[in-house]
PDB file of N, CA, C and O in Angstrom:
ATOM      1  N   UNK A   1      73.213 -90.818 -44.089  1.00  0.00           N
ATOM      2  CA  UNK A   1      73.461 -89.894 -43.004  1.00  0.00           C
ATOM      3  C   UNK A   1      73.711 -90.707 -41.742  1.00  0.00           C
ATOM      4  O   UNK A   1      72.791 -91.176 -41.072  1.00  0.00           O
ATOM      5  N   UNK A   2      75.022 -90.854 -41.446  1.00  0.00           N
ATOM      6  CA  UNK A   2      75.595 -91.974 -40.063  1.00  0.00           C
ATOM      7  C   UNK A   2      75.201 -90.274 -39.285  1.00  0.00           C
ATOM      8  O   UNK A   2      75.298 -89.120 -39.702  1.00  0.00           O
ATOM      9  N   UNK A   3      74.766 -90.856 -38.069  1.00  0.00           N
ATOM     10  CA  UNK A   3      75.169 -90.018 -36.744  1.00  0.00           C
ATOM     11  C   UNK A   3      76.410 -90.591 -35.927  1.00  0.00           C
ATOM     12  O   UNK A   3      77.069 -91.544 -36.345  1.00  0.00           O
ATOM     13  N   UNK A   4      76.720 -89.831 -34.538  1.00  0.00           N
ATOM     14  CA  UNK A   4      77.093 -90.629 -33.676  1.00  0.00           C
ATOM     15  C   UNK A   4      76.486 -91.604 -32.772  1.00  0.00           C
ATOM     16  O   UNK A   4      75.350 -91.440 -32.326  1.00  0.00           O
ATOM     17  N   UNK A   5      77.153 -92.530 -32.514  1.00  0.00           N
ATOM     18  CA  UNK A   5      76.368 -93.927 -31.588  1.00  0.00           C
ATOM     19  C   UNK A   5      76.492 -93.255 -30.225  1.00  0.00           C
ATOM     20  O   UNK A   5      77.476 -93.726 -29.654  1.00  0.00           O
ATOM     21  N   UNK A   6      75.983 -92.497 -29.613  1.00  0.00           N
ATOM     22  CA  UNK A   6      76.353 -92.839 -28.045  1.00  0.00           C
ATOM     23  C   UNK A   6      76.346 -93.918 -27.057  1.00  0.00           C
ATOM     24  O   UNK A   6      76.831 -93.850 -25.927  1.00  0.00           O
ATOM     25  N   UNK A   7      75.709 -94.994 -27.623  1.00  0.00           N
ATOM     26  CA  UNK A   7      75.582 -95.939 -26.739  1.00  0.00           C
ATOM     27  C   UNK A   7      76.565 -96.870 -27.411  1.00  0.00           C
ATOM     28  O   UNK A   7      76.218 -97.962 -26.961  1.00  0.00           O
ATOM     29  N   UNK A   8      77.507 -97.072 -28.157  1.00  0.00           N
ATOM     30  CA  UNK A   8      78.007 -97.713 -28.442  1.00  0.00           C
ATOM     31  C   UNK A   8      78.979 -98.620 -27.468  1.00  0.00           C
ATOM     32  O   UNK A   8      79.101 -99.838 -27.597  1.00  0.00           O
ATOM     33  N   UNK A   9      79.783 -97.669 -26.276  1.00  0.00           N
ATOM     34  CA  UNK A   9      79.708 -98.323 -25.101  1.00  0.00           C
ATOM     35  C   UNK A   9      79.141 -98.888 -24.609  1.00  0.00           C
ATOM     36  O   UNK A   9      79.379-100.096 -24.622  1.00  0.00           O
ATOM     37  N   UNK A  10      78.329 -98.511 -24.061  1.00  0.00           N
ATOM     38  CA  UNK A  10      77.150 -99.539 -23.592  1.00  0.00           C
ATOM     39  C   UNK A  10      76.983-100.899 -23.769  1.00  0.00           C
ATOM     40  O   UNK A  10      76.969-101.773 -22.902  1.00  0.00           O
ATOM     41  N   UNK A  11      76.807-101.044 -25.438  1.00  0.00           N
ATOM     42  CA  UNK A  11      76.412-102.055 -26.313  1.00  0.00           C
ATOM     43  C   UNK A  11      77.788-103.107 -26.045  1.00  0.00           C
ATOM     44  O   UNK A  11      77.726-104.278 -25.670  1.00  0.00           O
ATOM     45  N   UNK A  12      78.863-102.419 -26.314  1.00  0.00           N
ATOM     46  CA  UNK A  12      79.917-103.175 -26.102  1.00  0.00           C
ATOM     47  C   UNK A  12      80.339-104.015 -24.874  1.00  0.00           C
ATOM     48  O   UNK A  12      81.196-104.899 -24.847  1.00  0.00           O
ATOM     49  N   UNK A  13      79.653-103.614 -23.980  1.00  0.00           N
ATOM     50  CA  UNK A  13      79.652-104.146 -22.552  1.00  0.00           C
ATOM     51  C   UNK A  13      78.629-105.079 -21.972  1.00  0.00           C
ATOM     52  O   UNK A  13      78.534-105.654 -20.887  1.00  0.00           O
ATOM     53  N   UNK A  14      77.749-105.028 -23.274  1.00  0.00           N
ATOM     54  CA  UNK A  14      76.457-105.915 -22.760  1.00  0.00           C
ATOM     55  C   UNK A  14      77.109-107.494 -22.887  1.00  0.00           C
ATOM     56  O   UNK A  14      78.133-107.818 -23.489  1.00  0.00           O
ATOM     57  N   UNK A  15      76.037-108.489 -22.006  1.00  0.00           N
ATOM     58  CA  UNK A  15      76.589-109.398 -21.733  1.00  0.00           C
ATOM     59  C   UNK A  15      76.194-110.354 -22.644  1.00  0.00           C
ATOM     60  O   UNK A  15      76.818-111.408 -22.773  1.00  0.00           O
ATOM     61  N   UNK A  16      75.051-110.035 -23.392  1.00  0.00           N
ATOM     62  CA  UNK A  16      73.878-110.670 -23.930  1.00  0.00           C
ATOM     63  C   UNK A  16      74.198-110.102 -25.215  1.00  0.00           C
ATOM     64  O   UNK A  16      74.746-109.008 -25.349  1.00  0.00           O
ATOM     65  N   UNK A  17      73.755-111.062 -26.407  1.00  0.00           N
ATOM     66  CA  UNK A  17      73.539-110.904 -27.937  1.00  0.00           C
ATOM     67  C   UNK A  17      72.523-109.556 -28.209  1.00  0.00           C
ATOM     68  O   UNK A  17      71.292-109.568 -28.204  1.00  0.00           O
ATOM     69  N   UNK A  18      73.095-108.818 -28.359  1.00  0.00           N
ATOM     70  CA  UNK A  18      72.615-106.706 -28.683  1.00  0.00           C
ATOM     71  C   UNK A  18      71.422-106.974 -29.699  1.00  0.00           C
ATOM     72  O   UNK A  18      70.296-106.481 -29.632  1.00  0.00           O
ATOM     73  N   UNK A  19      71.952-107.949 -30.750  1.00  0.00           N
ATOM     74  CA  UNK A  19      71.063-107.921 -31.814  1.00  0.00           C
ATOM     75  C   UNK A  19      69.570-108.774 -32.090  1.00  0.00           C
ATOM     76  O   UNK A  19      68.681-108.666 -32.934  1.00  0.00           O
ATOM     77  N   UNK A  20      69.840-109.806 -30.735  1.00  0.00           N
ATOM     78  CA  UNK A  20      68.797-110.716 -30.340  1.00  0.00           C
ATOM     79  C   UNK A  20      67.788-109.785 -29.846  1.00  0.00           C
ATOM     80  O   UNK A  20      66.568-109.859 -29.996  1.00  0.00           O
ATOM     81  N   UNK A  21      68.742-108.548 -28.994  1.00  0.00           N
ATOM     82  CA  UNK A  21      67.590-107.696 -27.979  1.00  0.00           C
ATOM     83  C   UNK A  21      66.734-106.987 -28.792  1.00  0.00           C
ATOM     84  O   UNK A  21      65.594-106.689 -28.436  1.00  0.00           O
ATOM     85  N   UNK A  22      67.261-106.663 -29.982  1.00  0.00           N
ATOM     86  CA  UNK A  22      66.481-105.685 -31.093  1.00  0.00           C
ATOM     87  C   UNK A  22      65.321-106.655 -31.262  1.00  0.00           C
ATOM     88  O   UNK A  22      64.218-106.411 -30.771  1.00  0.00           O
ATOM     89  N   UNK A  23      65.604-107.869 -32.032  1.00  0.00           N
ATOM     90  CA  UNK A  23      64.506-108.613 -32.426  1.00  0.00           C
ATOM     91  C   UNK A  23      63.545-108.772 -31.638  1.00  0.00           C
ATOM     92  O   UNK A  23      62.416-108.801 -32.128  1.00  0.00           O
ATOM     93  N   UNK A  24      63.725-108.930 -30.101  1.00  0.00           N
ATOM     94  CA  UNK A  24      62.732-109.261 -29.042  1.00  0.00           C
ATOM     95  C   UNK A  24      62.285-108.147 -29.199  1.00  0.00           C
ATOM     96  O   UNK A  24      61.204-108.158 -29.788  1.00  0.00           O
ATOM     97  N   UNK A  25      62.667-107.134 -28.913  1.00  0.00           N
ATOM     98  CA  UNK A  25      62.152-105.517 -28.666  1.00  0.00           C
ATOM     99  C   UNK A  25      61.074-105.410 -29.664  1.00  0.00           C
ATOM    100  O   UNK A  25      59.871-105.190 -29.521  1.00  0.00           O
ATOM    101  N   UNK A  26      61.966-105.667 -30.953  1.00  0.00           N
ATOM    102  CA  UNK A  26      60.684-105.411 -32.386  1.00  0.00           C
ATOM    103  C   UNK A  26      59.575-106.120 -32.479  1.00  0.00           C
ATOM    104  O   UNK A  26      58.515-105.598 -32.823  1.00  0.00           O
ATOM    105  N   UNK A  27      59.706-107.589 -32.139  1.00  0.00           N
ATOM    106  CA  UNK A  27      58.589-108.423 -31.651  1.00  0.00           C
ATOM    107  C   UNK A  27      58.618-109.718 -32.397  1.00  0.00           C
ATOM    108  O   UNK A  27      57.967-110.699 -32.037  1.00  0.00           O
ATOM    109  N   UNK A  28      59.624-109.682 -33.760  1.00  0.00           N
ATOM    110  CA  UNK A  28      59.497-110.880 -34.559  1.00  0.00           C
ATOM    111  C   UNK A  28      61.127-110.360 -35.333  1.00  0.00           C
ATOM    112  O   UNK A  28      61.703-109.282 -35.193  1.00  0.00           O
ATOM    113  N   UNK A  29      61.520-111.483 -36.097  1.00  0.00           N
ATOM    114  CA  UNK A  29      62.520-110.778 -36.836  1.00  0.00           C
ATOM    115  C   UNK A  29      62.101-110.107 -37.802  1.00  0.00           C
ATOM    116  O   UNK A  29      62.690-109.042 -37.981  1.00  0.00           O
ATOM    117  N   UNK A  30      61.300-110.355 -38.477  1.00  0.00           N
ATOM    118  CA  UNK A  30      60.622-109.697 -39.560  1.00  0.00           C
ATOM    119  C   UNK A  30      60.125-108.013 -39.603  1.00  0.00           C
ATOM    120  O   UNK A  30      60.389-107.111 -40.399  1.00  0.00           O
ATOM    121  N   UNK A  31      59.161-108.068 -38.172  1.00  0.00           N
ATOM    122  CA  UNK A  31      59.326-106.734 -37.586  1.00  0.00           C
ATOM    123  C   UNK A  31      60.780-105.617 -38.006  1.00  0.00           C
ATOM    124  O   UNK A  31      61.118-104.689 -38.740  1.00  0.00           O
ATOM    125  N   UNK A  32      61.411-106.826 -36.572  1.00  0.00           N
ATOM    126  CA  UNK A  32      62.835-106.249 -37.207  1.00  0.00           C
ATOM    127  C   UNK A  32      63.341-105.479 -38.072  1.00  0.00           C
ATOM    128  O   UNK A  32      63.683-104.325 -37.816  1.00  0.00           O
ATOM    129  N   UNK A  33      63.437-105.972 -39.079  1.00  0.00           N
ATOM    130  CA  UNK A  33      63.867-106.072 -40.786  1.00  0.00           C
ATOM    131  C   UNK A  33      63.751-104.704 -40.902  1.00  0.00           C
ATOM    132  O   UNK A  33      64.636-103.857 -40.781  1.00  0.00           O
ATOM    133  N   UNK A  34      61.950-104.492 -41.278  1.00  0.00           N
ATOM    134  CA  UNK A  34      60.744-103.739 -41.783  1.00  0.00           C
ATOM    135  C   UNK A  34      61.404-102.701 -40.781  1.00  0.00           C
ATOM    136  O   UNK A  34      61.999-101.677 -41.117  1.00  0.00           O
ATOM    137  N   UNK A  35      61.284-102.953 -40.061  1.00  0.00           N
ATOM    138  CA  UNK A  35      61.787-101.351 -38.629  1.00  0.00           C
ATOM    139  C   UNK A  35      62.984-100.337 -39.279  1.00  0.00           C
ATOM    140  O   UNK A  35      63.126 -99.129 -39.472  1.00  0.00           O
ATOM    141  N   UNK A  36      63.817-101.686 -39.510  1.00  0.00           N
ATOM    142  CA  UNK A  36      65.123-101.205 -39.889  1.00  0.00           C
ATOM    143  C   UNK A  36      65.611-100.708 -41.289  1.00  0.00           C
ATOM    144  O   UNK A  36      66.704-100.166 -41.456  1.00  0.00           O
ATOM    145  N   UNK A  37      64.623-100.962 -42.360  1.00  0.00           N
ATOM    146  CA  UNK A  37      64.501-100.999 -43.088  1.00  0.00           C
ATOM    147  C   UNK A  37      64.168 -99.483 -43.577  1.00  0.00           C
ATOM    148  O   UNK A  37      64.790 -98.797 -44.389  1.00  0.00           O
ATOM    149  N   UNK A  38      62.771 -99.112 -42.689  1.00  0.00           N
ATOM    150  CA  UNK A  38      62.106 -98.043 -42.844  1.00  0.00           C
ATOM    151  C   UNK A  38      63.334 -96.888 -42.314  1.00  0.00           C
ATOM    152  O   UNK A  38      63.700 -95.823 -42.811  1.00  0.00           O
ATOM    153  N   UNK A  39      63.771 -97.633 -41.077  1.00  0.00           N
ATOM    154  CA  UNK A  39      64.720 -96.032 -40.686  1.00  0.00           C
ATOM    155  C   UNK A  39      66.248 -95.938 -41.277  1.00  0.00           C
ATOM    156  O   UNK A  39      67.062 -95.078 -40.940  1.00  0.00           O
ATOM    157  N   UNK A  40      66.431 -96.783 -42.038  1.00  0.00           N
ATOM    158  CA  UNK A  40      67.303 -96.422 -43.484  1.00  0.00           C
ATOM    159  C   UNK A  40      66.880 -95.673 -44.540  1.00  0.00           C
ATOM    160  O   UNK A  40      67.536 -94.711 -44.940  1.00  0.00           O
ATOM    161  N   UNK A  41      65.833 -96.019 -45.042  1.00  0.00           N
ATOM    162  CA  UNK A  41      65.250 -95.310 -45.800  1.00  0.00           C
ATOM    163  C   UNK A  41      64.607 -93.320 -45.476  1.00  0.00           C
ATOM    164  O   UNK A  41      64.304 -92.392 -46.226  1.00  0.00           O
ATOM    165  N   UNK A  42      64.662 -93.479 -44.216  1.00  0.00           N
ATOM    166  CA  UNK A  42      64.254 -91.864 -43.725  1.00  0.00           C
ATOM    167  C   UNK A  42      65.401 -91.640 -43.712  1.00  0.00           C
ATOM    168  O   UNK A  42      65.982 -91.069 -44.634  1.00  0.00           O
ATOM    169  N   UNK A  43      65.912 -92.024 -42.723  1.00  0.00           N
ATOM    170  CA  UNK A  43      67.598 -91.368 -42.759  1.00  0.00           C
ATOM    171  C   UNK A  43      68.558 -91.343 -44.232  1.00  0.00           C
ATOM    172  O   UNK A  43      69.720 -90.937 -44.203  1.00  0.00           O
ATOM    173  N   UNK A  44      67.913 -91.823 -45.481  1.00  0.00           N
ATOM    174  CA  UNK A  44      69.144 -91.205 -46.441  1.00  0.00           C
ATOM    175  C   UNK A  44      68.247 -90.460 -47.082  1.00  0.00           C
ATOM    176  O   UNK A  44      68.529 -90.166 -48.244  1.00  0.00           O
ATOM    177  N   UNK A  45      67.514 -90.179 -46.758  1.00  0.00           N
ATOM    178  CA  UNK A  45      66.285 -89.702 -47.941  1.00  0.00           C
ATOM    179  C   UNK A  45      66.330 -88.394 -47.844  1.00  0.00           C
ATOM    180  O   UNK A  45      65.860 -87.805 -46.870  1.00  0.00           O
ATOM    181  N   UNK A  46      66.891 -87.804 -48.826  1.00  0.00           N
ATOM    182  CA  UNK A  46      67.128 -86.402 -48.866  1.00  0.00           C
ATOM    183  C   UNK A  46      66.407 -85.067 -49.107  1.00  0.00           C
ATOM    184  O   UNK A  46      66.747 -83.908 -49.345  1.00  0.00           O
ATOM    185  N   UNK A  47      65.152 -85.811 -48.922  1.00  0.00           N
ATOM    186  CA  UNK A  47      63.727 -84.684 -49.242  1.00  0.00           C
ATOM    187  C   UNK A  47      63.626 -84.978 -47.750  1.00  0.00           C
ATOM    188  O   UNK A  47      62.463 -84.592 -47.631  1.00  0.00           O
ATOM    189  N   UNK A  48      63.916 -85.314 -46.693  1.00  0.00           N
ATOM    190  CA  UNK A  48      63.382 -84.938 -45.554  1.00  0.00           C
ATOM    191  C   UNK A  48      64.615 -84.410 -44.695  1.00  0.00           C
ATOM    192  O   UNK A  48      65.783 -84.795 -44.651  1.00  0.00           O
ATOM    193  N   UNK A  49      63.972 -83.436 -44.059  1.00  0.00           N
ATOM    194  CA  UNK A  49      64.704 -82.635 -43.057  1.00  0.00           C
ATOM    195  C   UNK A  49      64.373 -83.226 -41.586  1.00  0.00           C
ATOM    196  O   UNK A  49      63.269 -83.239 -41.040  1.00  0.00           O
ATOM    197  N   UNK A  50      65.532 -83.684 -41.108  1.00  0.00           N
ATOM    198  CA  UNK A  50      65.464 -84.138 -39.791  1.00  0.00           C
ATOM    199  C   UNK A  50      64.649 -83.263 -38.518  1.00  0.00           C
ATOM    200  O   UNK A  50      63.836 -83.491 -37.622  1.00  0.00           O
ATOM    201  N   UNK A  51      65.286 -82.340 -38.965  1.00  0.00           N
ATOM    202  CA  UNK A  51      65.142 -81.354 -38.202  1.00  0.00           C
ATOM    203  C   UNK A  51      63.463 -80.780 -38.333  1.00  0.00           C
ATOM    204  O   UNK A  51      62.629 -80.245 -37.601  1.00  0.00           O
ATOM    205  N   UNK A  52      63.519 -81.029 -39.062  1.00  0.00           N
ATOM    206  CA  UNK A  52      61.900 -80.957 -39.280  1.00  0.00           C
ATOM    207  C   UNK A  52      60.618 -81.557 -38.838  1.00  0.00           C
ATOM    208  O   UNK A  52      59.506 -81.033 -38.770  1.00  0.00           O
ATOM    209  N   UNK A  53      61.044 -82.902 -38.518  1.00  0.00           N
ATOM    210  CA  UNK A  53      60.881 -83.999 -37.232  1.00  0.00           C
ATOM    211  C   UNK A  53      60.208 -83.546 -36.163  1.00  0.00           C
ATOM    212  O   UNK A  53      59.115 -83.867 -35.696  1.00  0.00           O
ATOM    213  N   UNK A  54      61.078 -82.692 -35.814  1.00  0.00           N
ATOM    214  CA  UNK A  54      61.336 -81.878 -34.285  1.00  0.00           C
ATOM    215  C   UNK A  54      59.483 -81.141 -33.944  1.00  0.00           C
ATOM    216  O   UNK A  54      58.860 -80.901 -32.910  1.00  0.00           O
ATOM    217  N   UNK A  55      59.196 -81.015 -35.299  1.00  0.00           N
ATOM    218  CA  UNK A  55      57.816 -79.685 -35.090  1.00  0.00           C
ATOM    219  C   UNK A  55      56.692 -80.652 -35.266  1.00  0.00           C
ATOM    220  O   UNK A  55      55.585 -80.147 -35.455  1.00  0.00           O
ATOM    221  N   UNK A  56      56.776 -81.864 -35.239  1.00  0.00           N
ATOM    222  CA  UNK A  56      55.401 -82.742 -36.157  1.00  0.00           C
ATOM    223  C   UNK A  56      55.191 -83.357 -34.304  1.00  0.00           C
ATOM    224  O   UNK A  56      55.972 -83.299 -33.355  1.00  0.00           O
ATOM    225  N   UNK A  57      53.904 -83.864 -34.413  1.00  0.00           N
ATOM    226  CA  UNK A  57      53.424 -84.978 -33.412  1.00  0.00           C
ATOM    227  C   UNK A  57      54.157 -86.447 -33.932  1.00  0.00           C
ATOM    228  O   UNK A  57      54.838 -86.478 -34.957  1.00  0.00           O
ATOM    229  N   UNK A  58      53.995 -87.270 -33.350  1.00  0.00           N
ATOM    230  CA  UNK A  58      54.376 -88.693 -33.479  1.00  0.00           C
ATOM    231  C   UNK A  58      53.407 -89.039 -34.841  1.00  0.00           C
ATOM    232  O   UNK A  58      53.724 -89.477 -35.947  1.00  0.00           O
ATOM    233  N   UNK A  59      52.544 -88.784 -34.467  1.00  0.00           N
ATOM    234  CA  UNK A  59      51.319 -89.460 -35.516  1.00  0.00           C
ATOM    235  C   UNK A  59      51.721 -88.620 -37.278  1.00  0.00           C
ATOM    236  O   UNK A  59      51.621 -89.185 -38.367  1.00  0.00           O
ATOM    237  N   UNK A  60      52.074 -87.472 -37.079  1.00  0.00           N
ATOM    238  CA  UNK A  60      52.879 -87.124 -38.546  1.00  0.00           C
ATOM    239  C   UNK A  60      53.604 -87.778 -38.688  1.00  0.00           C
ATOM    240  O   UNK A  60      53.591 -88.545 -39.651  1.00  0.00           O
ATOM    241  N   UNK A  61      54.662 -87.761 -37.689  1.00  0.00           N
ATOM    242  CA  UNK A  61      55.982 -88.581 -38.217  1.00  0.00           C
ATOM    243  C   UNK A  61      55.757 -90.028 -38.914  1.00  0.00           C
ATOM    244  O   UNK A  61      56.234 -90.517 -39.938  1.00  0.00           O
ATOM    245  N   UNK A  62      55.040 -90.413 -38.159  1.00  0.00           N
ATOM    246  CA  UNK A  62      55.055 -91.774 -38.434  1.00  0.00           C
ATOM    247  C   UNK A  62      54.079 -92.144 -39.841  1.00  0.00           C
ATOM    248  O   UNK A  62      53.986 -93.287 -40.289  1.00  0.00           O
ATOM    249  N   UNK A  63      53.350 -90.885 -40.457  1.00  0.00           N
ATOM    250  CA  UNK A  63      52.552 -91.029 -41.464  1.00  0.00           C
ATOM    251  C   UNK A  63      53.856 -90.708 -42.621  1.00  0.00           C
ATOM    252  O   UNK A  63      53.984 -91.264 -43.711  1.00  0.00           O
ATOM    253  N   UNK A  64      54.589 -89.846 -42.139  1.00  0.00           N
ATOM    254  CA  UNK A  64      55.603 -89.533 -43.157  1.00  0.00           C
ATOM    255  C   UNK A  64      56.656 -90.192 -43.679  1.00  0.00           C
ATOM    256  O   UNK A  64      57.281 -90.131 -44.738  1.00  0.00           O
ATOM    257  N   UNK A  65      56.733 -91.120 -42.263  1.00  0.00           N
ATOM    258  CA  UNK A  65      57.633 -91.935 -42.507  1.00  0.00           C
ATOM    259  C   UNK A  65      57.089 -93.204 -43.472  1.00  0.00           C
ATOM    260  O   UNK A  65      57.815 -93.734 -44.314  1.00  0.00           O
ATOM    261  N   UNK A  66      55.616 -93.631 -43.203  1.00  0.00           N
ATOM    262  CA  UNK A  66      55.062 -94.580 -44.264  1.00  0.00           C
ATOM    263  C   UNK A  66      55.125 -94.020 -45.244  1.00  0.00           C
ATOM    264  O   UNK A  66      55.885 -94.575 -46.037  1.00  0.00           O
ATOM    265  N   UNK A  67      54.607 -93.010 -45.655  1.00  0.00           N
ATOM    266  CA  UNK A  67      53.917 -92.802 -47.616  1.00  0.00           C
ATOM    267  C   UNK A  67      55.633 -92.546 -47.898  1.00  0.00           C
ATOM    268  O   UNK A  67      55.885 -92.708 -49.092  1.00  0.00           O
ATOM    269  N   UNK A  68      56.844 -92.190 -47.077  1.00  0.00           N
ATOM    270  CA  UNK A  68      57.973 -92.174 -48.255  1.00  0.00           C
ATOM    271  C   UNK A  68      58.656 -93.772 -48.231  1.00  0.00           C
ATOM    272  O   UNK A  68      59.492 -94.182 -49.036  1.00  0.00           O
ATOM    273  N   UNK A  69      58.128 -94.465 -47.208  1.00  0.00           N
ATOM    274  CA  UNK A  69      58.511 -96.036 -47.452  1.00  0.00           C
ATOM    275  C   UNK A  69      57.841 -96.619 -48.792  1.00  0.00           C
ATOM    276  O   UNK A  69      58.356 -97.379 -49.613  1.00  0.00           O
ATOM    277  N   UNK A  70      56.060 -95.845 -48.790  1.00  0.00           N
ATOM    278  CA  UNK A  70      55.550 -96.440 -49.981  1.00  0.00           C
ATOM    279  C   UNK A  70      56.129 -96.162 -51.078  1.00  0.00           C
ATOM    280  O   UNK A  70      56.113 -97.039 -51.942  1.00  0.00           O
ATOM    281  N   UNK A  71      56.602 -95.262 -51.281  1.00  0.00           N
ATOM    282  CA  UNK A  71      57.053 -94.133 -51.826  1.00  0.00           C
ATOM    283  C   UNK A  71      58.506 -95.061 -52.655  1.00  0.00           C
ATOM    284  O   UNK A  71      58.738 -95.124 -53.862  1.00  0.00           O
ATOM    285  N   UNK A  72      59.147 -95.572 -51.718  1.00  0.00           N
ATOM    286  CA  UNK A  72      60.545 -95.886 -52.002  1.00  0.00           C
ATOM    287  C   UNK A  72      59.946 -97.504 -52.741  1.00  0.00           C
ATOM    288  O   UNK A  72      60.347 -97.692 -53.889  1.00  0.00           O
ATOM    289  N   UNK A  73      58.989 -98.678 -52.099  1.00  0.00           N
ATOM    290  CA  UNK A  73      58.521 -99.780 -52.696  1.00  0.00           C
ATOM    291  C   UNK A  73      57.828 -99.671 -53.773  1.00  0.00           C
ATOM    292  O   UNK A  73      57.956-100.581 -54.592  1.00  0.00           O
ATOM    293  N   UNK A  74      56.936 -98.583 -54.079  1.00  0.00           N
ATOM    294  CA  UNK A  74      56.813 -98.289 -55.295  1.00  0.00           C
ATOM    295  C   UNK A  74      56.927 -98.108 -56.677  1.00  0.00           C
ATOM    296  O   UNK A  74      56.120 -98.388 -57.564  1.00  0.00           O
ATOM    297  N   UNK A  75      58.495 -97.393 -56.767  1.00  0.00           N
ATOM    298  CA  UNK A  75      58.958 -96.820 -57.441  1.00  0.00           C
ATOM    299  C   UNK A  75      60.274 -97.732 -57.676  1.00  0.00           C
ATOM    300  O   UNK A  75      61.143 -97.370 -58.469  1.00  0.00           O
TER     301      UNK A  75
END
């Protein structure tokens, strides 16, 4: 499930390596990875409704988003 980029401008105009900024942001590359990793895995995962997102606290989301990561290393 691609969305649209809105910032894709943005990005294109930056002066600085975009993808260096992720890694700093995430805190390690590894972080990184694992970050990116996980929000591939929500985003194709077709037992979850995005939209469904919308009604949970952070602290669901982010539980939901682990047990279907476990979910996906698991299996």
């Amino acid at each position: 499930m691609e969305g649209v980029d809105h910032l894709a401008d943005e990005r294109n105009k930056a002066q600085f390596d975009v993808d260096v900024m992720k890694i700093v942001w995430a805190g390690s590359p590894h972080a990184y990875e694992v970050s990116h990793r996980m929000s591939r895995l929500v985003a194709s995962d077709p037992v979850i409704i995005l939209s469904f997102f919308n009604l949970l606290q952070n602290f669901q989301c982010y539980y939901l988003s682990i047990s279907h990561l476990c979910n996906a290393i698991t299996t």
